[in-house]
N, C-alpha and C positions, 0 to 999 in steps of 0.2 A: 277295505280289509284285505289281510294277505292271506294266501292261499293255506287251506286249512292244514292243520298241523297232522302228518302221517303219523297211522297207528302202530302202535308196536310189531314187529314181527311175534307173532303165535311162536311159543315154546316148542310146539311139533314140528314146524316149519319146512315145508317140501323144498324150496328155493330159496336161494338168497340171490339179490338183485343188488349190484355195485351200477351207481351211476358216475362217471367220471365226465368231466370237458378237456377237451384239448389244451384251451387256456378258459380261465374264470375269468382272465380282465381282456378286454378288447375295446379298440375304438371300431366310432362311428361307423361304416363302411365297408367293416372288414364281416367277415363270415364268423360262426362259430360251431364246434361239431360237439355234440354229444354222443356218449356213449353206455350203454345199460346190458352186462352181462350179468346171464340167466346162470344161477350154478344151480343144479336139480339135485336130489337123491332119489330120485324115484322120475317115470318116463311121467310127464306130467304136459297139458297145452295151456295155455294161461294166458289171458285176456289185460291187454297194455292200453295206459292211454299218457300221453305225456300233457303235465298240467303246469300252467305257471310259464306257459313261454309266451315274449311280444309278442301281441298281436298280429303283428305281420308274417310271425312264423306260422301262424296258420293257413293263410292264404298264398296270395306272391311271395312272401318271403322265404318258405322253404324250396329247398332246392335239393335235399335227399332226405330218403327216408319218407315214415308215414307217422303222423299226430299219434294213430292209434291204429291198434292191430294183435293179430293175435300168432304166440311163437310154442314152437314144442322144443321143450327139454327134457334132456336125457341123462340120467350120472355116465352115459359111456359116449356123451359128445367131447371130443379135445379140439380145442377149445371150447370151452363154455360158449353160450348161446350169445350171440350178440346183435344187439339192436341198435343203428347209431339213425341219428338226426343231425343233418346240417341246415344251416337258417343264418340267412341274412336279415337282421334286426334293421328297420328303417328308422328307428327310432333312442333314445337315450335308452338305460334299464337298468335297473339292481335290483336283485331278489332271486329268491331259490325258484328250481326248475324241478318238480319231481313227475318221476315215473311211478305211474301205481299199476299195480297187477292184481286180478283175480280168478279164482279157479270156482266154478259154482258147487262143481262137485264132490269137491271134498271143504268147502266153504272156508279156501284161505284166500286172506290181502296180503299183498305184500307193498313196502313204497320203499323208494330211495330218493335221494333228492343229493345238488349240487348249486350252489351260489353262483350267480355270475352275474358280472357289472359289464354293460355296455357303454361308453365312456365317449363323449365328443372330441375329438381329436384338438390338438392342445395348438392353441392359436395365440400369438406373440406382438404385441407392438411395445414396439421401442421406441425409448423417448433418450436422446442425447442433449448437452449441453451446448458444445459448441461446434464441433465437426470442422473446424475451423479455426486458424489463429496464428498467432508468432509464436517462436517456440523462446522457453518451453512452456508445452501450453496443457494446462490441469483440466482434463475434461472427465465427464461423469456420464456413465449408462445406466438408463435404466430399463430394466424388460418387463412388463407388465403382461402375467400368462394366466389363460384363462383357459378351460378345459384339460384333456388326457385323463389318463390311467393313471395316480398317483401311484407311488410317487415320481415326483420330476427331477428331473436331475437337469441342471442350468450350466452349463459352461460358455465360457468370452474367450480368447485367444487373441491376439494381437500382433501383429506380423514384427513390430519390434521386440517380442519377445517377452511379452506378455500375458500369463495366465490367471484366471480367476475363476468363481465361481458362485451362483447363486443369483439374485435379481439385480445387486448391483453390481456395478465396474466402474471403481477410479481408482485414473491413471495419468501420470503426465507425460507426457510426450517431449522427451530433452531436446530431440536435436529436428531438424526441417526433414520434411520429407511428405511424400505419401503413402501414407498410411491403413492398413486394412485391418477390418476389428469383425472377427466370427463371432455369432453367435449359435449356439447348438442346445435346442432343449427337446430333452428325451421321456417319454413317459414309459409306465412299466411297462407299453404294450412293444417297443424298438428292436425288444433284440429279435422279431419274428416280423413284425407289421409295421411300414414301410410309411406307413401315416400315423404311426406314432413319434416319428421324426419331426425335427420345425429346424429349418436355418434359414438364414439371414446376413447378409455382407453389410458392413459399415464402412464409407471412407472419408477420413482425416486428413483434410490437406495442412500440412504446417506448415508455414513459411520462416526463413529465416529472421531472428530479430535485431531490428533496425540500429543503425550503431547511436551512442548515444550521443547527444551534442546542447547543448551549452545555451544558455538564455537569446544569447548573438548567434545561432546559428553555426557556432564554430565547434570541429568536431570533439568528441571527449569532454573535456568540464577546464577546456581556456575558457567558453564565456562567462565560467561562474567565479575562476578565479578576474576578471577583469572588474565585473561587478561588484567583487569582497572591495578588489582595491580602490575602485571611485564610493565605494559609500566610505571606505575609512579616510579619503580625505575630506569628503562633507564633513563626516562628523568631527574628525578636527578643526576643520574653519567655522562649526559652530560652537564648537568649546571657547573658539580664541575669541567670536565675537560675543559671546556668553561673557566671558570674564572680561573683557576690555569695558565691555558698556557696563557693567555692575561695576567698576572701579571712578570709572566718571559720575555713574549716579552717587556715589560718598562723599562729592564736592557741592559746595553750597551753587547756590541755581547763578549768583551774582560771578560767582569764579568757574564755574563749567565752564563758559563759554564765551565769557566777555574778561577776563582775568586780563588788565593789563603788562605788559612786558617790562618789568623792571630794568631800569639804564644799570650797566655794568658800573661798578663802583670804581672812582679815581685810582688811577693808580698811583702811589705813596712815590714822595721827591728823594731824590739820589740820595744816597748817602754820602754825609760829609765827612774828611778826616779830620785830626785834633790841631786848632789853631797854630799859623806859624809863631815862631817869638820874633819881637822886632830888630830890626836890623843894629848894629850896633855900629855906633859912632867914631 
């Protein structure tokens, strides 16, 4: 069960108590301060106990201030009355922290209360694709984050010029080179708490890619043109033996192959001219 719910402040009300935290979100490790100002209208001493903090803040864990104790306020102190606690939390924590107060003598309560999340500091593995390769080479990040102060904010950077942002990053990498790939994840607690930080270096070697060559070995694509040209004369010497053996097989089996040689036909006797007449007497 969570700590029980503070009673209204009384209508006649001697003081009003403001509890405030330095920060409500913090990671693991870090400290957190409270603070609880007494405004009086009347010179009054009044009996504090602070309720709702990790466990640890009551033992080793604090490091100022007192759990409980008792403060005198005045309507003619400037500044109002103030009571802080600091506390290093060893542990996770979300939930409300209140100060309650009372006075026997005149038989008021008073509570204030302030939310705070203690948060594990935000831890990062990265998974890549290739880190590796000819260029250009398509590779993919991925960051896989667990803990912080939400929210997170995820950025990539890439020394070729490169930005992105969020859990993944693809990118291809045009030209060879080596290559460095930032990663930076920040949780709410960064712009104060130093472990609300997470980086990380990535490096990309790409090599140049290989020039291209040809079924022979030969560079560029002569060996592919050398190969077009010997299958296109197969495939014509087997059209030409396709159609020569289908035009023998249309000859009777008797004349395929045994077909004798017919003798050249005589050739036809001179031609004569027209008879002399005879000789005359």
């Amino acid at each position: 069960m969570g700590p029980a719910r503070p009673e209204p402040l009384p209508a006649d009300s001697l003081i009003t108590i403001t509890v405030t935290a330095l920060h409500t979100k913090i990671d693991l490790g870090e400290n957190f301060s409270l603070k609880a100002v007494f405004a009086a209208t009347r010179n009054l001493t009044v009996s504090y106990a602070w309720q709702g903090l990790p466990p640890e803040c009551g033992t080793t864990g604090l490091l100022e201030g007192s759990v409980s104790g008792h403060v005198a306020a005045s309507p003619a102190d400037t500044p109002p009355v103030n009571v802080t606690l600091r506390c290093h939390p060893g542990a996770v924590f979300s939930g409300r922290v209140f100060l309650n107060a009372s006075n026997a003598s005149v038989a008021g309560r008073w509570s204030a209360n302030e939310t705070l999340v203690v948060s594990a500091p935000p831890t990062v593995a990265v998974q890549s694709r290739f880190l590796r390769g000819n260029a250009p080479l398509n590779d993919s990040f991925f960051a896989n984050v667990s803990g912080g102060s939400p929210p997170l904010a995820i950025s990539w950077i890439s020394t070729d010029g490169a930005i992105a942002s969020g859990v993944w990053f693809n990118h291809t990498f045009a030209s060879a080179g080596n290559w460095i790939v930032d990663l930076w994840v920040n949780d709410s607690t960064a712009s104060f708490n130093p472990t609300g930080n997470f980086s990380t270096v990535l490096f990309v070697n790409v090599t140049p890619a290989p020039p291209v060559r040809g079924l022979f070995g030969l560079p560029g694509h002569e060996g592919d043109y050398l190969v077009a040209v010997v299958i296109a004369i197969v495939a014509v010497a087997l059209l030409y033996e396709a159609a020569t053996g289908r035009r023998a097989r249309q000859l009777p089996p008797a004349e395929r192959w045994m077909r004798p040689v017919e003798p050249a036909p005589p050739a036809p006797p001179p031609a004569r001219g027209p008879p002399r007449p005879p000789p005359s007497s």
